[in-house]
BAPAVEX-217973 format. One line per 10 residues: number of its first residue (from 1); for each residue x, y, z of N, C-alpha, C. Coordinates in nm, 2 decimals. Example, Ala and Ser with C-alpha at 12.3 -4.5 7.8 and 13.67 -1.06 7.14 Angstrom:
REM BAPAVEX-217973
1> 1.32,-0.57,0.78,1.23,-0.45,0.78,1.32,-0.33,0.78 | 1.28,-0.22,0.71,1.37,-0.11,0.71,1.29,0.00,0.79
END
This chain:
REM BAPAVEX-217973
1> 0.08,-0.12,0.00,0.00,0.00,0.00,0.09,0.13,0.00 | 0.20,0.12,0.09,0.29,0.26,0.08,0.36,0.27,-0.04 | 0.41,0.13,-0.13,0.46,0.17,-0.28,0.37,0.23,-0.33 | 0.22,0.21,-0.32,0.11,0.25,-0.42,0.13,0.39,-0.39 | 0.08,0.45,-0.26,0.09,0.59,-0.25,0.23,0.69,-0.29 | 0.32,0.59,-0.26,0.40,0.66,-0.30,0.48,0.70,-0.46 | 0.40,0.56,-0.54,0.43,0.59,-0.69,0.29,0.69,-0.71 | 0.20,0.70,-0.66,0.12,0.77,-0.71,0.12,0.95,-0.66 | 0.17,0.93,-0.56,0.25,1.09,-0.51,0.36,1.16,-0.60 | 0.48,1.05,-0.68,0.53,1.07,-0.73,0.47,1.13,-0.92
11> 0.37,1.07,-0.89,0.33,1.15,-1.05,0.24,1.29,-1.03 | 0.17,1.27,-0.93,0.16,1.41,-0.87,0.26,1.51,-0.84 | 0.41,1.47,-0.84,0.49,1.57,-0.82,0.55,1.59,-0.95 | 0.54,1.52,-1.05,0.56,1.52,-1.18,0.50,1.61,-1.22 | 0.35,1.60,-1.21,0.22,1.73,-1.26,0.25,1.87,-1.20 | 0.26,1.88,-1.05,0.37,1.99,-0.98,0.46,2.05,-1.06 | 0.54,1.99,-1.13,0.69,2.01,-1.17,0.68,2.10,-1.29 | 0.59,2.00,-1.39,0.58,2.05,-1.49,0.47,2.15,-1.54 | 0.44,2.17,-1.46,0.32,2.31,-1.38,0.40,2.39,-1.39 | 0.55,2.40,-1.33,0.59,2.51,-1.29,0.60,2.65,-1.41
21> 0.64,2.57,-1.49,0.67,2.71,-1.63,0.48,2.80,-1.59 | 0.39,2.74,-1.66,0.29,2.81,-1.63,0.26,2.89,-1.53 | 0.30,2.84,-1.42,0.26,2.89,-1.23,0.35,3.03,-1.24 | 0.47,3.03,-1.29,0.55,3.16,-1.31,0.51,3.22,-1.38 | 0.51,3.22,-1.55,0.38,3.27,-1.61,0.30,3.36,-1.56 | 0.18,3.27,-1.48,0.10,3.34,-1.37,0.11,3.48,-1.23 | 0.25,3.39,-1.22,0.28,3.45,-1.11,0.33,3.60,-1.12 | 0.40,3.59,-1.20,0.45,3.74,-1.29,0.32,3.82,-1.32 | 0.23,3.76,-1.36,0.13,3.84,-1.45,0.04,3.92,-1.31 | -0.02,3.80,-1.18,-0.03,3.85,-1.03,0.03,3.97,-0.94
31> 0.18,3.92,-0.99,0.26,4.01,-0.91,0.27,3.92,-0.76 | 0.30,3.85,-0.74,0.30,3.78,-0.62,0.39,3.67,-0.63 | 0.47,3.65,-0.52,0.58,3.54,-0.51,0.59,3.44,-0.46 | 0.41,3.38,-0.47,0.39,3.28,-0.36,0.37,3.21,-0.55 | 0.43,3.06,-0.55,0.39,2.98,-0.65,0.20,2.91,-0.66 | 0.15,2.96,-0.75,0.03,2.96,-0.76,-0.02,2.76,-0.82 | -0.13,2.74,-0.79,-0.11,2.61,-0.83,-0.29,2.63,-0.91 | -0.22,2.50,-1.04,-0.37,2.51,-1.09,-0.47,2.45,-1.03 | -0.59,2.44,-1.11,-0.69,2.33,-1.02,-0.69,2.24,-1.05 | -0.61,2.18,-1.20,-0.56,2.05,-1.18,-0.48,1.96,-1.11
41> -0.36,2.04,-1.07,-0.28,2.02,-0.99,-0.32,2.00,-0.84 | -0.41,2.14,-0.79,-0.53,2.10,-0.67,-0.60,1.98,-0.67 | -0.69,1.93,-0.73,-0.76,1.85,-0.76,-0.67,1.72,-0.75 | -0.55,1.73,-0.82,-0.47,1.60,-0.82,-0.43,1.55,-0.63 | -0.38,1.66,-0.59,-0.31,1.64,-0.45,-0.44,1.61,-0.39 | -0.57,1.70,-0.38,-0.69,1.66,-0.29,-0.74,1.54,-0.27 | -0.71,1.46,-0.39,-0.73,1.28,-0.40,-0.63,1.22,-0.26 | -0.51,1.30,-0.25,-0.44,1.22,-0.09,-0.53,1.24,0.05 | -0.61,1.35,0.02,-0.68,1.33,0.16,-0.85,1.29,0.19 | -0.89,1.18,0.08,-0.97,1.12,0.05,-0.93,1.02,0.17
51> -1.04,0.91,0.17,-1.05,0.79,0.26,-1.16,0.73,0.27 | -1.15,0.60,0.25,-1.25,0.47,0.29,-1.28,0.51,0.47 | -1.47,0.56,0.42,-1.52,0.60,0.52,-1.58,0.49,0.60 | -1.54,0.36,0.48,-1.67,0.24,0.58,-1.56,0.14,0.65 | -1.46,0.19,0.64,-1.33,0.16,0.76,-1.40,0.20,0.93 | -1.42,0.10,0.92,-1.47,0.10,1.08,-1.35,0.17,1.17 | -1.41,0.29,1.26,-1.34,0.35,1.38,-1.27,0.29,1.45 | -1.31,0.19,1.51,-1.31,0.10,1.63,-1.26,0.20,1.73 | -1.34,0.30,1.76,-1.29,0.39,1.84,-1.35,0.35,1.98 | -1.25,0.37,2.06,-1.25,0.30,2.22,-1.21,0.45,2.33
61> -1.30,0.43,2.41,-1.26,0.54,2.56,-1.16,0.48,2.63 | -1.02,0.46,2.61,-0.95,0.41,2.72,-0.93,0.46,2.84 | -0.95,0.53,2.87,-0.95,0.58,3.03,-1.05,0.72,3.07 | -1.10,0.78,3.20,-1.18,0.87,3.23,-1.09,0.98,3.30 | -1.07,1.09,3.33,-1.05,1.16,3.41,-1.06,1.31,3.42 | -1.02,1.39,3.50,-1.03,1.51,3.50,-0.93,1.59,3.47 | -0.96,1.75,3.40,-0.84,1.81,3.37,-0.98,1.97,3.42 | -0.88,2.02,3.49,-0.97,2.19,3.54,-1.12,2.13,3.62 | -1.17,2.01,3.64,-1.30,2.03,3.64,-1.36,1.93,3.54 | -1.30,1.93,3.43,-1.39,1.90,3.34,-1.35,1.77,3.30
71> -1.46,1.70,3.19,-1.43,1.55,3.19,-1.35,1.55,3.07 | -1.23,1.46,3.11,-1.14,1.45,3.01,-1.16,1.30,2.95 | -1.10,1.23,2.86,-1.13,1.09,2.81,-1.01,1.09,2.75 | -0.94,0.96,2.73,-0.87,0.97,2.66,-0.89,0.81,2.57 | -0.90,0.84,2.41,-0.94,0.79,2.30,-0.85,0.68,2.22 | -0.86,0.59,2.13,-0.85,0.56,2.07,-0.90,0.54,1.90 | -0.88,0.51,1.78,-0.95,0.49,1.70,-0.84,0.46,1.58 | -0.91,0.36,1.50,-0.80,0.38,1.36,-0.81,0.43,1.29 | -0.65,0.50,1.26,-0.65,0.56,1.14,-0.63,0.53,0.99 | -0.49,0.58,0.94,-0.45,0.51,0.80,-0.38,0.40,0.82
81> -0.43,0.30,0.69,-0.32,0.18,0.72,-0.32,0.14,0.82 | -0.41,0.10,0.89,-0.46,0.04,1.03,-0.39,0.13,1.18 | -0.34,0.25,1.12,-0.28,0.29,1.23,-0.34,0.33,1.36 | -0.34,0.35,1.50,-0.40,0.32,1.56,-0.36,0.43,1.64 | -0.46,0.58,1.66,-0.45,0.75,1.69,-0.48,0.71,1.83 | -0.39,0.81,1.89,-0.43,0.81,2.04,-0.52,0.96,2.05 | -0.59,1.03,2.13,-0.62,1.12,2.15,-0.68,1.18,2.26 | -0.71,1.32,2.32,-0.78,1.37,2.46,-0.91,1.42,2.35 | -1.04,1.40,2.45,-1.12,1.44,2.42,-1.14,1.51,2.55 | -1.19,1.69,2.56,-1.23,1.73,2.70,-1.36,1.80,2.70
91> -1.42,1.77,2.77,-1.59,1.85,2.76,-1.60,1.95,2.88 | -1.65,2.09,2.84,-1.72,2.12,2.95,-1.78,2.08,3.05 | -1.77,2.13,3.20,-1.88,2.07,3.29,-1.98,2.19,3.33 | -2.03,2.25,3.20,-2.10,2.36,3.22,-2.31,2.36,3.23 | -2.31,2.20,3.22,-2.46,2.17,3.25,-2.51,2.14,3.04 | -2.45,2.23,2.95,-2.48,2.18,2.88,-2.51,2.05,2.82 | -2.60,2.03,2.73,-2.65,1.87,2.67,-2.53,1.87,2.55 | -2.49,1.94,2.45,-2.39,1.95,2.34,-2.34,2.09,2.33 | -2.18,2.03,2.33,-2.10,2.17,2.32,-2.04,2.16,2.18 | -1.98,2.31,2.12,-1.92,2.33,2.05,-1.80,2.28,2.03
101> -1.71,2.22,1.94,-1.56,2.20,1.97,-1.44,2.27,1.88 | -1.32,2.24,1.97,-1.24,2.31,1.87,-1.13,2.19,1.82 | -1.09,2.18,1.73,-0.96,2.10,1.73,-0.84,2.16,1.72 | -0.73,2.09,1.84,-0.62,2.16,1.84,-0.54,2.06,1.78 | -0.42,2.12,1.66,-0.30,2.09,1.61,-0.19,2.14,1.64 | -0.08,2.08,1.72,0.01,2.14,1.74,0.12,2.11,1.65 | 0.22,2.20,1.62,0.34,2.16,1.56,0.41,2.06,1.59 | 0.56,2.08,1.45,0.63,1.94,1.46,0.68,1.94,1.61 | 0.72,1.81,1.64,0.77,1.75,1.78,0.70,1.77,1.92 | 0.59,1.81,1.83,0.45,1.85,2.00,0.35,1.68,1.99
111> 0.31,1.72,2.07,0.21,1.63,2.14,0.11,1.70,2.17 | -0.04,1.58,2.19,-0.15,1.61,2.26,-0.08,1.66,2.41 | -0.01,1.62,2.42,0.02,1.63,2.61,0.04,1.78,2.60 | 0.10,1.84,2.55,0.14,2.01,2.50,0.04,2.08,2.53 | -0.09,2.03,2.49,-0.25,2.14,2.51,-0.30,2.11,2.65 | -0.24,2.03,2.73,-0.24,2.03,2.88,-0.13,2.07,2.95 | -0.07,2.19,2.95,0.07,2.24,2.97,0.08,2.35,2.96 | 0.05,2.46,3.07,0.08,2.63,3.08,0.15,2.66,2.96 | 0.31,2.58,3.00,0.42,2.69,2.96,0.51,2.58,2.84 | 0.39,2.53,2.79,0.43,2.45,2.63,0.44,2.56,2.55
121> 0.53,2.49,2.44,0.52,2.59,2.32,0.40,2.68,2.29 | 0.31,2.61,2.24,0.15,2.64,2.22,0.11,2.68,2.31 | 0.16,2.75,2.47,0.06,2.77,2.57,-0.01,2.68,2.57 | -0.05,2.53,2.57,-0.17,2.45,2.50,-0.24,2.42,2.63 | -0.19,2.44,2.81,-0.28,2.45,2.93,-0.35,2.56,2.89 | -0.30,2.68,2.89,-0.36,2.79,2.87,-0.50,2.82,2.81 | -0.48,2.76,2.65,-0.57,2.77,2.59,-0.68,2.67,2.58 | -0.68,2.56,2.67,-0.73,2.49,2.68,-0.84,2.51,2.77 | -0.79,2.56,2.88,-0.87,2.61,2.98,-0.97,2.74,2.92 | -0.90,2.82,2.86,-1.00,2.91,2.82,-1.12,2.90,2.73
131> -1.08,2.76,2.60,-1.18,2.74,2.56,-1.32,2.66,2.61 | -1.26,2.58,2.75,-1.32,2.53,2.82,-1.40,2.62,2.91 | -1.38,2.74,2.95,-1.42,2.79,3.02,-1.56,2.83,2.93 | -1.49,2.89,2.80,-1.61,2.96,2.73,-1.72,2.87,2.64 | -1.67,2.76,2.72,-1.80,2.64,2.65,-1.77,2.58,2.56 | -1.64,2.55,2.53,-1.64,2.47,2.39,-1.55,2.35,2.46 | -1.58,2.23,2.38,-1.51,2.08,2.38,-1.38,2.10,2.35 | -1.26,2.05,2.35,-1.15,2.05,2.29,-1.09,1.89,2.21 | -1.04,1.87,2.14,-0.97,1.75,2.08,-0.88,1.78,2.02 | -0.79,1.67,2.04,-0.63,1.67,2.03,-0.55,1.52,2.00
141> -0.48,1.52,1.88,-0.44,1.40,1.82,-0.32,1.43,1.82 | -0.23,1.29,1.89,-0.10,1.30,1.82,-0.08,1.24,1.68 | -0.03,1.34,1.60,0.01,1.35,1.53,0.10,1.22,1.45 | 0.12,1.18,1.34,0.19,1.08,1.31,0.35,1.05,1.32 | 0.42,1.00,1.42,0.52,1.01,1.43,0.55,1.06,1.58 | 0.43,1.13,1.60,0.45,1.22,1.73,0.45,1.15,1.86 | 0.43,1.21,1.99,0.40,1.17,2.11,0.40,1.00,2.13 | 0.27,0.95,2.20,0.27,0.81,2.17,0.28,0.69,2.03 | 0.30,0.78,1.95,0.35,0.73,1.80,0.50,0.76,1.75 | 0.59,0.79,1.84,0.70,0.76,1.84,0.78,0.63,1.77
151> 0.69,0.49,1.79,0.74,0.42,1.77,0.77,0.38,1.64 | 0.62,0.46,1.57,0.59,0.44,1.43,0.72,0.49,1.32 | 0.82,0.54,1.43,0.98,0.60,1.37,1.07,0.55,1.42 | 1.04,0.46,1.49,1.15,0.38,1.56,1.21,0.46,1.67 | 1.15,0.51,1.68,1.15,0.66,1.85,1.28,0.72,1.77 | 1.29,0.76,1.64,1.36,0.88,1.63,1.26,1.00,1.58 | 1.33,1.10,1.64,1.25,1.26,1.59,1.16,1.24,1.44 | 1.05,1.30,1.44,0.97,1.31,1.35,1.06,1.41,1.25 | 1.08,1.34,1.11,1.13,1.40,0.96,1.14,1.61,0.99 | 1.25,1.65,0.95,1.25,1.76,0.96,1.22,1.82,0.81
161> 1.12,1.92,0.79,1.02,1.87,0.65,1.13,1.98,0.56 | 1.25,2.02,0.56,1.37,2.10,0.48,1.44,2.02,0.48 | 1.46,1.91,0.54,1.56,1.82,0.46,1.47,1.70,0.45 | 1.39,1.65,0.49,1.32,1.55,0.45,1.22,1.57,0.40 | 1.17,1.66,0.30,1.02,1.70,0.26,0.93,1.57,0.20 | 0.98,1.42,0.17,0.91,1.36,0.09,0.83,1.26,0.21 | 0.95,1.24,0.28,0.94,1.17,0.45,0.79,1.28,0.52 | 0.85,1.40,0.53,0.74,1.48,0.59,0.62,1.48,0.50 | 0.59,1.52,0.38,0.43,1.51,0.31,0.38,1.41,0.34 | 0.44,1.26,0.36,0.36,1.16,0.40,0.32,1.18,0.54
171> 0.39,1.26,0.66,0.35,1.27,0.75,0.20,1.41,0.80 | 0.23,1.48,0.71,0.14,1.57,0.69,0.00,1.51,0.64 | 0.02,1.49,0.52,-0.12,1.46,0.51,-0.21,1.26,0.54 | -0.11,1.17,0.58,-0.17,1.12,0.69,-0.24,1.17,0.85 | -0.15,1.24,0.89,-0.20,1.32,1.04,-0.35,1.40,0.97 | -0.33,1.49,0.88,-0.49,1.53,0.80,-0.56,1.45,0.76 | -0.58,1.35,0.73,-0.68,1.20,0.71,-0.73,1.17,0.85 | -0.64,1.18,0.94,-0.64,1.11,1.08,-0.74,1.23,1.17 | -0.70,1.38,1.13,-0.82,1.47,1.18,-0.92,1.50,1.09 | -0.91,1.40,0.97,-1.14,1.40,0.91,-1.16,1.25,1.00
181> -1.10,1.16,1.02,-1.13,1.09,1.08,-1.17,1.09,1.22 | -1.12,1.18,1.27,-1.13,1.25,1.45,-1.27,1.31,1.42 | -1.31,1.37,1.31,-1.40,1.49,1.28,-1.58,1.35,1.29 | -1.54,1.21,1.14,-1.63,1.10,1.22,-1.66,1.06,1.31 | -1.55,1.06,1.42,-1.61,1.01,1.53,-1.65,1.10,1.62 | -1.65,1.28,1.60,-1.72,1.34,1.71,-1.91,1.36,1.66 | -1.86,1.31,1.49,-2.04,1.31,1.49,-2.11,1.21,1.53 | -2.07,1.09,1.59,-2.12,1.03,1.65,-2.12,1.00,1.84 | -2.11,1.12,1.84,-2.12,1.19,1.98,-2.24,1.23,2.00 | -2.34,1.22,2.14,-2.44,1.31,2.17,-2.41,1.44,2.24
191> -2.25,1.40,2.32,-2.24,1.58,2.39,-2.22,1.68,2.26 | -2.20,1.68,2.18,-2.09,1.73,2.06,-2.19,1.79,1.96 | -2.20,1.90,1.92,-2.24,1.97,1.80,-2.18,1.99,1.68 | -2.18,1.85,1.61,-2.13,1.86,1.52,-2.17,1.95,1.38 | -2.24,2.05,1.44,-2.27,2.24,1.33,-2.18,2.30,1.37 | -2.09,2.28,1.49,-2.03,2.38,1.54,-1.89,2.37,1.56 | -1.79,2.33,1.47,-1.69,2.22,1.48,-1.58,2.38,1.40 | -1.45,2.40,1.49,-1.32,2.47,1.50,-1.26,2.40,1.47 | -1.10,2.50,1.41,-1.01,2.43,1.38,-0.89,2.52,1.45 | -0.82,2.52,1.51,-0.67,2.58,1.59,-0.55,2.45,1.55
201> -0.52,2.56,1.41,-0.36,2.51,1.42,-0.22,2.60,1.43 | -0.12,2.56,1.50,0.00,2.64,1.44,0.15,2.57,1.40 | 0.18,2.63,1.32,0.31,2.55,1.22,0.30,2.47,1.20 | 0.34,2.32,1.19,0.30,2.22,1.09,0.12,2.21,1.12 | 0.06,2.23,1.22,-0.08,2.24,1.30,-0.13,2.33,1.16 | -0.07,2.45,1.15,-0.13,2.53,1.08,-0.14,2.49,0.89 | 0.00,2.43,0.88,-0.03,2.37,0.75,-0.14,2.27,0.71 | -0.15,2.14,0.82,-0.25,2.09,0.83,-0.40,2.14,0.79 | -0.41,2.26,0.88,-0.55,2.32,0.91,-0.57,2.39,0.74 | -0.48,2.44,0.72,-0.50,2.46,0.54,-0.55,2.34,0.45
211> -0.48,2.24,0.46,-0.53,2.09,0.39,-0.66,2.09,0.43 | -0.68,2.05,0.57,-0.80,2.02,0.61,-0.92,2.10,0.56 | -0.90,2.22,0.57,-1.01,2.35,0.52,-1.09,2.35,0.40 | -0.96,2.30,0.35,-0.95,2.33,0.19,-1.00,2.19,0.13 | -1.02,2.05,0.20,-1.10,1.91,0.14,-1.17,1.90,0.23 | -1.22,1.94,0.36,-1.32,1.90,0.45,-1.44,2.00,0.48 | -1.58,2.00,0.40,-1.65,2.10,0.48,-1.74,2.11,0.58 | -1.70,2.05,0.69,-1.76,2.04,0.82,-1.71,2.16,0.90 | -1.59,2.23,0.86,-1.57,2.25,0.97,-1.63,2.45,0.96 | -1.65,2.49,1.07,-1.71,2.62,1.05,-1.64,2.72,1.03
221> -1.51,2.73,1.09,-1.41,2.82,1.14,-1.32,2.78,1.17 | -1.19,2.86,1.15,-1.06,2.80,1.17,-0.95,2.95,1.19 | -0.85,2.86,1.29,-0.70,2.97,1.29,-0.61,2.90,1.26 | -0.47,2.96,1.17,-0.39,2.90,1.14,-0.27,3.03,1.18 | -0.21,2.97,1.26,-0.04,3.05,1.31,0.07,2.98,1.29 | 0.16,3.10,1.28,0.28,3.09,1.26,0.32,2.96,1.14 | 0.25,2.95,1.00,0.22,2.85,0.94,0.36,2.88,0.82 | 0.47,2.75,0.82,0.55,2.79,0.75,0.50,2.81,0.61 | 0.59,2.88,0.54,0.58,2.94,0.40,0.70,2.87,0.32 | 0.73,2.77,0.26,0.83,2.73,0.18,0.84,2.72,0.03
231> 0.90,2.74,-0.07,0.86,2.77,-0.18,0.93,2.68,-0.25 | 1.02,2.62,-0.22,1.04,2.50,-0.30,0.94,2.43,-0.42 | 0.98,2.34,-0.52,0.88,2.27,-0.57,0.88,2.17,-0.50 | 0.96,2.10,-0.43,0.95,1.96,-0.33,0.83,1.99,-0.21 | 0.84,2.11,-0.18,0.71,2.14,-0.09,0.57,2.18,-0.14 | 0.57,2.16,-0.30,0.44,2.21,-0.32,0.29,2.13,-0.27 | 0.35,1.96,-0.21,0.21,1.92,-0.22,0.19,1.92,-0.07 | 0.25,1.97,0.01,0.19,2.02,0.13,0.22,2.17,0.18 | 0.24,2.26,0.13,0.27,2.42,0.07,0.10,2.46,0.16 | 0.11,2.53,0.23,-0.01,2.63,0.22,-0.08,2.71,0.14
241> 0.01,2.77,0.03,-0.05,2.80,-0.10,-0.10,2.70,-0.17 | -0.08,2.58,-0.17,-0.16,2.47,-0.26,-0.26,2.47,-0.21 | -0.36,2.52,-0.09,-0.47,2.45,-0.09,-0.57,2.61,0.01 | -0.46,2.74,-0.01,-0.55,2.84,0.05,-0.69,2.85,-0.04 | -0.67,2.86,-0.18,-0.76,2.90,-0.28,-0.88,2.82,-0.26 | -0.87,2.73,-0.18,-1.00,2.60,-0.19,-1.06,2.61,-0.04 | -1.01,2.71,0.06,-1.06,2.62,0.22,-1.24,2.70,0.15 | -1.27,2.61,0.23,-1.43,2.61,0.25,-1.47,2.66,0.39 | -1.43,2.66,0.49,-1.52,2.75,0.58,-1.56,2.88,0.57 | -1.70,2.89,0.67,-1.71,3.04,0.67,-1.61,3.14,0.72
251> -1.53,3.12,0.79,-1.44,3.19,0.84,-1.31,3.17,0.88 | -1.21,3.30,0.87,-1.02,3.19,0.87,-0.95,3.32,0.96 | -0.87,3.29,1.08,-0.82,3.37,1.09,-0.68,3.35,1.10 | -0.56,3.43,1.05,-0.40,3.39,1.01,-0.34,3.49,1.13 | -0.28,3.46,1.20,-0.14,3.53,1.26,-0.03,3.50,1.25 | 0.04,3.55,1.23,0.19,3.51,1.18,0.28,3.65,1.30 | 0.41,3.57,1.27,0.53,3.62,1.36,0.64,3.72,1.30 | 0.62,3.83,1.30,0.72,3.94,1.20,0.83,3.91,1.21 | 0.90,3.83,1.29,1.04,3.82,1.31,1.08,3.63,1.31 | 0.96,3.58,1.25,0.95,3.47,1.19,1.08,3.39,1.12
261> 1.16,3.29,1.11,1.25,3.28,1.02,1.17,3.20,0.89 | 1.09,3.12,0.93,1.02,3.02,0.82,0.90,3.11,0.73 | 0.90,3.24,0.73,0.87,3.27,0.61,0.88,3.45,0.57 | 0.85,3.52,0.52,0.79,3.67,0.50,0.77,3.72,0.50 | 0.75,3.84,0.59,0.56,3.89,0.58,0.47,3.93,0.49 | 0.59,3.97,0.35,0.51,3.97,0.21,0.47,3.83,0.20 | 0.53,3.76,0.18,0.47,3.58,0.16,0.36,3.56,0.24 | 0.34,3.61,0.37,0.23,3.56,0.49,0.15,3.64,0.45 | 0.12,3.78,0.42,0.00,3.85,0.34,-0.01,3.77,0.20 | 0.04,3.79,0.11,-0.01,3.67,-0.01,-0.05,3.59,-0.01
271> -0.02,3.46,0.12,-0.11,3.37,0.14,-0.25,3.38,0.17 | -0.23,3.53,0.26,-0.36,3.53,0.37,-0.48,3.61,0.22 | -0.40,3.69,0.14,-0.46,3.72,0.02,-0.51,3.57,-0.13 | -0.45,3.51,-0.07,-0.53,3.38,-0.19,-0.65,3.33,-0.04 | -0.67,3.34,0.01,-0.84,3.28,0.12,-0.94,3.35,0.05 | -1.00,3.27,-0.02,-1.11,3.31,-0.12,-1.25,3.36,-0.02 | -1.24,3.43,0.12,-1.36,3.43,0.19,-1.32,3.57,0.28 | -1.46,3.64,0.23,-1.48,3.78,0.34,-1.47,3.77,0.43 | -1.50,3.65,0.53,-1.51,3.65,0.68,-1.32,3.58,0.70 | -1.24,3.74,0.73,-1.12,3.62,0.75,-1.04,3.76,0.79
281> -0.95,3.77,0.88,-0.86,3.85,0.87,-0.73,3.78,0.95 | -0.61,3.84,0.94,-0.48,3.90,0.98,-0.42,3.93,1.08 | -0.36,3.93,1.17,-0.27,3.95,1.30,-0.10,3.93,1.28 | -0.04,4.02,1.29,0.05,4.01,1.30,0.16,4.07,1.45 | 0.19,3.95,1.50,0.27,3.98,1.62,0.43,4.03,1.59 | 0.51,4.07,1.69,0.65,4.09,1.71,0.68,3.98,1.78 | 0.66,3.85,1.71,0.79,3.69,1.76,0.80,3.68,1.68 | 0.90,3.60,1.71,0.98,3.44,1.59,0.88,3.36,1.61 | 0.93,3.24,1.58,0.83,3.06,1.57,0.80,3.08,1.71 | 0.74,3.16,1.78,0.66,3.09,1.94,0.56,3.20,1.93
291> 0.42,3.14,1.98,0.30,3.22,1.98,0.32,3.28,2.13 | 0.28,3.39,2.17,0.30,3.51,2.25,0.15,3.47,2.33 | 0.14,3.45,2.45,0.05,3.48,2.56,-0.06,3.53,2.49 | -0.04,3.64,2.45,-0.14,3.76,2.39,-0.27,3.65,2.30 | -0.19,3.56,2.20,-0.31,3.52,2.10,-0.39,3.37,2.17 | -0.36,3.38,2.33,-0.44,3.27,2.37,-0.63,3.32,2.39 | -0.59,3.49,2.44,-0.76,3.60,2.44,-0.78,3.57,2.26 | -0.66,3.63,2.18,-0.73,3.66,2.02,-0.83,3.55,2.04 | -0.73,3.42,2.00,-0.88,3.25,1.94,-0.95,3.27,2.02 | -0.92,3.27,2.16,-1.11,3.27,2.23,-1.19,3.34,2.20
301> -1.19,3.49,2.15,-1.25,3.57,2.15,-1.32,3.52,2.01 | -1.23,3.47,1.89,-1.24,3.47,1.81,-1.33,3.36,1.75 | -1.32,3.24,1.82,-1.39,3.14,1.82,-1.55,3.17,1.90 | -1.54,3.25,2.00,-1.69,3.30,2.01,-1.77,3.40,1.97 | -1.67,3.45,1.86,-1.75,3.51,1.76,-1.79,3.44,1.67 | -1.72,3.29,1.62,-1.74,3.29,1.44,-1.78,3.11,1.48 | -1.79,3.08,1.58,-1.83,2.93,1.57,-1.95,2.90,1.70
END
């Protein structure tokens, strides 16, 4: 099965490749320096985050407990290629019958454990708590390669996607298969409002949440931070520009880091300028690659406005 995907990734990077004369073409004609992709080219990559939906879940509650008050669960279910996702599910204990949720994605080398943790990268206690406070569910998957899927790498560090980009795409957009799969099993939830379903990602989280947006339309609203910008052709099939032109939600909010190394701030506005949707704006902080205290109020605020 992995030769198949991977001979068939490989003629999709062929279509990529030979795109490119045209995509400059284009790009000149725009005025923009972000590589533009056709909808053939889209359309071709969107086929990777397709899936056999009558692949039974076998999603299991392995354990019960508390985090702030609130009930926490911690999950099982399968993913791709039988692989088998760990995950937190946390609910309000606010009296409600169904809450709203958000899904958090953290970047490379994070974990679910990260969004239970003050002074994680992600702030991910922080924000956890707040979204909890203001009524929403939270869910959180490690990622492929990540946390308790360490092994799936032979417990070495998950692929660094500049020198390993072909290693990394396969890790990208399995982990995105694995959260439309997270997305099945919260509609078969009674606490859970599956009308009312977020998306919080940042840096590889946030690349993600671009794929996701852009093949899944469940989801209502979404943020995406600190989301690398790479321009390579080896990066185009998991590139944020390959898939801004397509997200489907009603609403998208981008913050990005001015002092960022992984990308531009001209390149982070051209991206945030291909989001084909009125309801969306912009934030730009004074960091590098780490989200600042400050944007743990922005999402909440922002999430009780748009979802």
């Amino acid at each position: 099965m992995k030769k198949i995907v991977f001979l068939l990734l490989t003629i999709v990077n062929c279509v990529v490749s030979n795109s490119q004369t045209a995509t400059h073409e284009k790009t000149a004609a725009l005025d923009t320096g972000l590589p533009l992709v056709s909808e053939e080219v889209y359309q071709a990559l969107a086929q990777f985050f397709e899936y056999d939906k009558n692949i039974p879940l076998n999603a299991k509650i392995i354990s019960k407990d508390k985090f702030e008050g609130c009930n926490k669960e911690k999950l099982m279910f399968t993913g791709v290629n039988n692989s088998k996702v760990p995950a937190y599910l946390i609910t309000p204990n606010n009296g409600e019958d169904k809450h709203p949720i958000v899904f958090l994605v953290d970047g490379i080398y994070g974990s679910k454990e990260r969004w239970l943790q003050d002074d994680s990268w992600p702030k991910g206690g922080l924000v956890t708590k707040a979204f909890l406070d203001k009524g929403f569910a939270v869910i959180t998957l490690d990622a492929v390669y990540h946390g308790e899927r360490a092994y799936e790498n032979d417990f070495n560090p998950p692929p660094w996607p500049r020198s390993f980009p072909y290693e990394a795409r396969q890790m990208f957009m399995q982990t995105a298969v694995e959260y439309r799969r997270a997305l099945d099993y919260i509609s078969t939830r009674n606490d859970i409002d599956a009308s009312r379903i977020g998306f919080l990602g940042l840096s590889m989280g946030g690349l993600i949440t671009f794929e996701i947006t852009s093949t899944d339309s469940r989801i209502k609203t979404a943020v995406a931070g600190l989301t690398p910008i790479w321009k390579n052709p080896e990066y185009q099939p998991w590139a944020p520009y390959t898939y801004a032109g397509h997200i489907k939600c009603n609403s998208f909010l981008m913050f990005m880091g001015n002092k960022d190394p992984v990308y531009t701030m001209e390149d982070a506005h051209q991206l945030f300028d291909l989001i084909p949707l009125t309801e969306k704006d912009f934030v730009e902080y004074s960091v590098k690659h780490e989200p600042p205290k400050e944007y743990v109020k922005m999402v909440t605020d922002w999430f009780i406005n748009n979802l």
